[in-house]
C-alpha positions as semicolon CSV with decimal commas, in nm:
position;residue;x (nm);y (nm);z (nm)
1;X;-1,241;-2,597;-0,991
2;X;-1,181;-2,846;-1,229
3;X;-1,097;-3,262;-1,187
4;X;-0,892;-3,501;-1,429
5;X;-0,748;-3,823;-1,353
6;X;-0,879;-3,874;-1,006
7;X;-0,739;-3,477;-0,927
8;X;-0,920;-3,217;-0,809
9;X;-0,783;-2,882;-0,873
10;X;-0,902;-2,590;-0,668
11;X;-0,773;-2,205;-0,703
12;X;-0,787;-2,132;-0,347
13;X;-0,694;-1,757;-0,275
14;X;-0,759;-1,715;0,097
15;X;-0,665;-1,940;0,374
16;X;-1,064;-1,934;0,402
17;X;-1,112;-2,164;0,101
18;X;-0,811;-2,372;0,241
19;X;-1,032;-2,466;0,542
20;X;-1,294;-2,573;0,294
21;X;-1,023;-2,767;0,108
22;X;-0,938;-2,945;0,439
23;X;-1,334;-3,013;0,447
24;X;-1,392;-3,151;0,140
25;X;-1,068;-3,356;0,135
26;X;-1,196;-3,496;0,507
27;X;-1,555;-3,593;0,347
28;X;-1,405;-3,770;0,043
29;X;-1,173;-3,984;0,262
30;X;-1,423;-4,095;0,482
31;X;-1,618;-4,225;0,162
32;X;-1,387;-4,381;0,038
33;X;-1,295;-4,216;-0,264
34;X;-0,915;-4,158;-0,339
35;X;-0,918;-3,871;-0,493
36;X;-0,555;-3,642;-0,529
37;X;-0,681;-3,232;-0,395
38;X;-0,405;-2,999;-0,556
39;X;-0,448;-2,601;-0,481
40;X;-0,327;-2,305;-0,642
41;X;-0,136;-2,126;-0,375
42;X;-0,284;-1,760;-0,253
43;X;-0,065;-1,492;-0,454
44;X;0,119;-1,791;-0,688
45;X;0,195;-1,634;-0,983
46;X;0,235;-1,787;-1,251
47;X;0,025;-2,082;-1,104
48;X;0,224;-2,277;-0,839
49;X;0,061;-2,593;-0,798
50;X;0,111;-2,822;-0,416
51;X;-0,042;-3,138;-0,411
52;X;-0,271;-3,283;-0,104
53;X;-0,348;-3,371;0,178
54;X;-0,478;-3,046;0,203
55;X;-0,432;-2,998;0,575
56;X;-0,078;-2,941;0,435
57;X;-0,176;-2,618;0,230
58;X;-0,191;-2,364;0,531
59;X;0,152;-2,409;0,572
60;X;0,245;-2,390;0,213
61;X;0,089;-2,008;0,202
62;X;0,344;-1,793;0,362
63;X;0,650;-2,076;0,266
64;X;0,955;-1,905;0,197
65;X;1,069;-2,129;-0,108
66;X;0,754;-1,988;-0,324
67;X;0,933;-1,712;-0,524
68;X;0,793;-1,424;-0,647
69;X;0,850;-1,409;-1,008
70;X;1,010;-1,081;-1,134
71;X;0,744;-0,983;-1,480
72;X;0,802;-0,724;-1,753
73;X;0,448;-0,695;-1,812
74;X;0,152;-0,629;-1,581
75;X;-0,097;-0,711;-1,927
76;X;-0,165;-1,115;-1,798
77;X;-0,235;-1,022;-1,412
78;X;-0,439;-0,743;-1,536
79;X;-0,704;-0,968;-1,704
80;X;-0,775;-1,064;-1,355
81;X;-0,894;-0,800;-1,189
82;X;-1,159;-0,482;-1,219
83;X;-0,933;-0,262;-1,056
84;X;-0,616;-0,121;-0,904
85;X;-0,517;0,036;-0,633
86;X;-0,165;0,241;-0,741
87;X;0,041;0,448;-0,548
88;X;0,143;0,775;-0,702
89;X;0,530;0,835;-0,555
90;X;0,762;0,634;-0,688
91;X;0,472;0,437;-0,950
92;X;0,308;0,737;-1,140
93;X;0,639;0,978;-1,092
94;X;0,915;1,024;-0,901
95;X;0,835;1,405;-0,753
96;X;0,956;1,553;-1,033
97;X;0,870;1,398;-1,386
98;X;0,588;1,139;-1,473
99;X;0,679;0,749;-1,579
100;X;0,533;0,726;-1,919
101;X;0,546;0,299;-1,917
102;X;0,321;0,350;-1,569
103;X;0,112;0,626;-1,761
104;X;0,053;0,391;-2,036
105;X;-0,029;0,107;-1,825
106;X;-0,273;0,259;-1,658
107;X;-0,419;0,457;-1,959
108;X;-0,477;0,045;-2,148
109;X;-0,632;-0,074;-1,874
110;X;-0,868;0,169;-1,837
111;X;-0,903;0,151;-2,197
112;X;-1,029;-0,216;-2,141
113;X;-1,238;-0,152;-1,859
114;X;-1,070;-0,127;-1,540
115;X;-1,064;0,082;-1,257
116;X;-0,828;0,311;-1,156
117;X;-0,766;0,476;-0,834
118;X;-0,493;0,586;-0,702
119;X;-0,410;0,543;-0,354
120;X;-0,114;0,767;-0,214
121;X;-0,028;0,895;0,117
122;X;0,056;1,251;0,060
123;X;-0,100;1,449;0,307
124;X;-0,320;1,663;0,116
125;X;-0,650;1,633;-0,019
126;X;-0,761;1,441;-0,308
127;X;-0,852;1,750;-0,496
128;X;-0,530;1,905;-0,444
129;X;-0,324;1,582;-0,550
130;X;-0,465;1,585;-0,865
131;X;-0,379;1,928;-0,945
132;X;-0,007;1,822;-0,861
133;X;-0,052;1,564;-1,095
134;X;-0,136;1,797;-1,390
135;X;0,172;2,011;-1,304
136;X;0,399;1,698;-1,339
137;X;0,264;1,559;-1,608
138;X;0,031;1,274;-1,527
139;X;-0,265;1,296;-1,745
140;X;-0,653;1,237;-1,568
141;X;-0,667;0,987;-1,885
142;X;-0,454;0,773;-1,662
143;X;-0,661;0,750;-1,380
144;X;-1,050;0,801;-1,236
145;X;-1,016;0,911;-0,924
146;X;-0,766;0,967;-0,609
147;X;-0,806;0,861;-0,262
148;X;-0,526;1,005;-0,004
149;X;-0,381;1,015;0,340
150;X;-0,514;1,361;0,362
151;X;-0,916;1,273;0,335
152;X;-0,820;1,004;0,609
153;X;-0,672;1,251;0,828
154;X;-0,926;1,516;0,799
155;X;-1,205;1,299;0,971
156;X;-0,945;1,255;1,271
157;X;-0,838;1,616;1,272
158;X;-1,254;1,707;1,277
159;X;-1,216;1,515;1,631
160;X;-0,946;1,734;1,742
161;X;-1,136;2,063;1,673
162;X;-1,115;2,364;1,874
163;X;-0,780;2,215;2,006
164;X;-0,444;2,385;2,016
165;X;-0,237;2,218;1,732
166;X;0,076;2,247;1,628
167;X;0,161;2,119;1,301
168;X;0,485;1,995;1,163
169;X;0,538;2,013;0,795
170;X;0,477;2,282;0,494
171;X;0,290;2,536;0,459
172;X;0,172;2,336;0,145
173;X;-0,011;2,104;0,348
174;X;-0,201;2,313;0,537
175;X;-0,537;2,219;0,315
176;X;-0,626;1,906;0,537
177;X;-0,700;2,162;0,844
178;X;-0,924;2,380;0,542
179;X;-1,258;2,490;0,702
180;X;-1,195;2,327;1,011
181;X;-1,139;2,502;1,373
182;X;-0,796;2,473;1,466
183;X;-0,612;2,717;1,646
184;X;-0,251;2,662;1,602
185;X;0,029;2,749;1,847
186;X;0,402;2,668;1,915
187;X;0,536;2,343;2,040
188;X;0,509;2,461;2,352
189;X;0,179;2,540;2,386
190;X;0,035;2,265;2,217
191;X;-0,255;1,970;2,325
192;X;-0,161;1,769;2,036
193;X;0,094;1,764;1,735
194;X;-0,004;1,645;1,335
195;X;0,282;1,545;1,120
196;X;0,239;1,611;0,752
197;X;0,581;1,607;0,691
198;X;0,957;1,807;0,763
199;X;0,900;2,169;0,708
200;X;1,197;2,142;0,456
201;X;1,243;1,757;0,360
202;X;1,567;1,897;0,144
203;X;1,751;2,015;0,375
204;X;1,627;1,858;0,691
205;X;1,702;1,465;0,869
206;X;1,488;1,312;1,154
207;X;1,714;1,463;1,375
208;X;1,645;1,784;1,336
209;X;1,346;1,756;1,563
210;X;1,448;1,564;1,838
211;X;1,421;1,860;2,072
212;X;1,093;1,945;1,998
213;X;1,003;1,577;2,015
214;X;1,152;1,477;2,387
215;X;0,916;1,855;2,474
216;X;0,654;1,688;2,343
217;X;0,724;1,344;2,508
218;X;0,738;1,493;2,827
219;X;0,400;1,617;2,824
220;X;0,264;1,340;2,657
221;X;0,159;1,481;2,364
222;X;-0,018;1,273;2,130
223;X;0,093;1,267;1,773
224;X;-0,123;1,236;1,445
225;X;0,087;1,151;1,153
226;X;-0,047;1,159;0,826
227;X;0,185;1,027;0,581
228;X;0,355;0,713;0,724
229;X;0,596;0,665;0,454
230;X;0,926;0,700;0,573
231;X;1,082;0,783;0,259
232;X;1,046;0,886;-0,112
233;X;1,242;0,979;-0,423
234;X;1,235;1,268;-0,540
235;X;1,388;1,313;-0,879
236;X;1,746;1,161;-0,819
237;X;1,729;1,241;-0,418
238;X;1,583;1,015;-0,122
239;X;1,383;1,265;0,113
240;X;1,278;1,166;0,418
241;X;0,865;1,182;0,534
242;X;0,617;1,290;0,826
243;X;0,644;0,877;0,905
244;X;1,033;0,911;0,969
245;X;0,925;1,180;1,214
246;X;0,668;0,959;1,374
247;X;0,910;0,677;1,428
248;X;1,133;0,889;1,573
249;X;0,893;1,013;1,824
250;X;0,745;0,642;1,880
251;X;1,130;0,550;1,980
252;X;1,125;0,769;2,239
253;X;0,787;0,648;2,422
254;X;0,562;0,881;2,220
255;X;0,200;0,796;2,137
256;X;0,166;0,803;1,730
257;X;-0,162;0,766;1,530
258;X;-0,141;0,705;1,145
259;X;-0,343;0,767;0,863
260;X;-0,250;0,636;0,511
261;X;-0,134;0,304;0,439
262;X;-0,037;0,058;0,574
263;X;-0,314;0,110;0,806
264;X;-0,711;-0,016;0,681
265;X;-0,870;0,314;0,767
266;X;-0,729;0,425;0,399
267;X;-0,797;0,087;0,220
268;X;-1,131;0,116;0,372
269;X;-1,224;0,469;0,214
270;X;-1,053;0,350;-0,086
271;X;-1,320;0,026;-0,117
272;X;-1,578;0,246;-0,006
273;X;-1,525;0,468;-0,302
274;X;-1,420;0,194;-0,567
275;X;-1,744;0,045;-0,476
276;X;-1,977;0,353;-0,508
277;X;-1,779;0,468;-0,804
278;X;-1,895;0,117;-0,946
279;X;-2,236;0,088;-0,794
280;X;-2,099;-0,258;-0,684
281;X;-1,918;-0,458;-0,451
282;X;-1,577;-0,524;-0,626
283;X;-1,448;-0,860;-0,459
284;X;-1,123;-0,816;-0,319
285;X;-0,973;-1,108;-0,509
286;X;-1,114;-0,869;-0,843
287;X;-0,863;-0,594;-0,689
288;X;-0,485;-0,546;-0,730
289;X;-0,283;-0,284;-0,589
290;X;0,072;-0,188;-0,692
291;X;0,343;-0,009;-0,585
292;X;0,675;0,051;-0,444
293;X;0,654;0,080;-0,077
294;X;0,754;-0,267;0,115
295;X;0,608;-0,133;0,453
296;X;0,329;0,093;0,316
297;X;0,167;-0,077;-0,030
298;X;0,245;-0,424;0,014
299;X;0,233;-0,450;0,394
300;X;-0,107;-0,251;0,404
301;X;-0,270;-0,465;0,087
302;X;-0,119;-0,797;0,257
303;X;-0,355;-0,684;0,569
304;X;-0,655;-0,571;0,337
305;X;-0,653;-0,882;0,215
306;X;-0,550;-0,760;-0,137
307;X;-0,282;-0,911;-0,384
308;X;-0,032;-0,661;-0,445
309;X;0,266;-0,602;-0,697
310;X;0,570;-0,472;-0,586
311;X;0,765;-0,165;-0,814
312;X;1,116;-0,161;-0,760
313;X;1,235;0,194;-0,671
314;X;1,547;0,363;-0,465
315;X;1,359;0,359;-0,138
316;X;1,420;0,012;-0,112
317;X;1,677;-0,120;-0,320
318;X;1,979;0,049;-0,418
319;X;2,013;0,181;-0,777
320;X;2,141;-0,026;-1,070
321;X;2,105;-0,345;-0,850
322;X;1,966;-0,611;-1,059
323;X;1,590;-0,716;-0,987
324;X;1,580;-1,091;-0,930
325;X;1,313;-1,335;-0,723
326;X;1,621;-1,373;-0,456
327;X;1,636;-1,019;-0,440
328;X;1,296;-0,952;-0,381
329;X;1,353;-1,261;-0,126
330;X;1,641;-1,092;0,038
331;X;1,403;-0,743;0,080
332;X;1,099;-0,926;0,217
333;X;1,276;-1,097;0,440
334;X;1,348;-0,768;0,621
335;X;1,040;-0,669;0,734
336;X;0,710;-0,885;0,864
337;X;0,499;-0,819;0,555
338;X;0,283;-1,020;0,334
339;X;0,435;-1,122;-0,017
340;X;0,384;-0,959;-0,299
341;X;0,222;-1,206;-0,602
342;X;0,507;-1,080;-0,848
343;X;0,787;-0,762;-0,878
344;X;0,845;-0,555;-1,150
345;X;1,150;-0,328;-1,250
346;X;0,954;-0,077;-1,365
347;X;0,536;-0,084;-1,393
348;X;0,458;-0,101;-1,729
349;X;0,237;-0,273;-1,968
């Protein structure tokens, strides 16, 4: 906070200081003093300024008209936090190969102190994401630890135990249900379903399952799904996800629990282990996550209370279109999301 020429200036970040700007603009009226309160806007970035009265601000958050500025470099909004929360698909590689401008970003600002940890919602262990990562290319220079849908899902799954499952997905998956009793059967059969995934996501659409779903429907079999994204790129391909499968089965009246983002269970591990990993609590306003997901990454850091950058990437926006502050306007207003503080073409330093 700062004051020149009879104006206060205030960053206010959360509609929580807002209410205190309300407050303090109240108190200095009633004494008398006229004194201009201006606030910097949650998310503005670069610095949007909106002048008082303050009770005016709330509205001002969410408006519409603030645009999110499209950056080149994440270098300035880096010297604001201790850490990031980064997806992997579609930020650190695309399936196939690695992004060496995301590499490198993340490599500097670990190199100046920060925190990295990646956040993803492949349905696998962490330990088991990481070894993917060496075989793509991403080096564990560019990162210090991984947090995924898969350890969210376990601690669910250890509820289920002794359970008949049936799981839908790859046999590659299968290391979430590691050391735990689950007997697994055939659709039929079956007390409750988890989703990791299509069995072959090349080949296979949504509606591919729709049998098995109405079965399970009908019986009112309760669905775990643990990797709500809907879709990803893979190489030069869209393929669709375990989340596609969920909202499939949620159309038709089934009952659907998710692990992974959006949802907090997986920003709360992910604080949990950013904090221990620190030997600190890391204020959220000290934390940025980025990625590429609109309903996933921004939606679930929006609800975390977390600023967030959005990544431009296929799943969203069609390739070769032009990233502008009214497209990202256009995208966002889409879906009921929080706003991302700025969008990038590419993450990069």
């Amino acid at each position: 906070m700062y004051a020149t020429n009879n104006s206060i200036k205030i960053e206010a970040r959360s509609p929580t200081k807002i209410d205190a700007l309300i407050l303090i603009e109240s108190v200095l009226q009633y004494a008398g003093a006229a004194v201009k309160i201006e606030a910097f806007i949650f998310g503005g970035y670069p610095k949007q300024w909106i002048s008082s009265p303050a009770s005016t601000f709330k509205e001002r958050l969410m408006d519409d008209d603030i645009k999110t500025p499209v950056i080149a470099s994440i270098a300035e909004l880096a010297e604001t936090v201790d850490a990031w929360l980064v997806d992997i698909w579609g930020v650190m590689h695309n399936g196939v190969s690695p992004f060496p401008s995301s590499v490198a970003a993340c490599q500097t600002f670990r190199q100046r102190g920060g925190y990295v940890l990646l956040l993803t919602n492949a349905p696998r262990p962490a330990t088991v994401v990481m070894e993917q990562l060496d075989y793509i290319g991403v080096p564990r220079t560019a990162y210090d630890t991984v947090v995924t849908s898969g350890d969210v899902t376990r601690s669910v799954v250890k509820a289920w135990q002794g359970r008949r499952a049936h799981h839908i997905g790859p046999q590659r998956d299968l290391g979430i249900f590691k050391d735990l009793d689950i007997s697994f059967t055939t659709p039929l059969d079956a007390e409750v379903v988890v989703c990791t995934g299509l069995v072959d996501d090349e080949r296979e659409t949504p509606e591919d399952y729709i049998k098995m779903l109405d079965g399970f429907q009908s019986r009112g079999i309760v669905m775990l799904c643990a990797n709500p994204d809907l879709k990803v790129e893979r190489g030069d391909k869209i393929v669709y996800c375990a989340g596609a499968i969920a909202q499939a089965y949620e159309s038709m009246g089934g009952e659907v629990i998710y692990s992974g983002k959006p949802y907090l269970p997986a920003y709360e591990l992910a604080l949990g282990t950013l904090n221990n990993a620190l030997q600190r609590d890391i204020p959220k306003e000290r934390i940025l996550a980025i990625g590429d997901g609109v309903l996933t990454d921004i939606k679930g850091a929006a609800a975390a209370g977390i600023r967030s950058v959005y990544i431009a990437s296929g799943v969203h926006l069609e390739r070769g279109r032009p990233l502008s502050s009214e497209t990202i306007a256009e995208l966002f207003a889409m879906f009921e999301t929080g706003k991302p503080i700025a969008a990038m073409p590419a993450f990069a330093w």
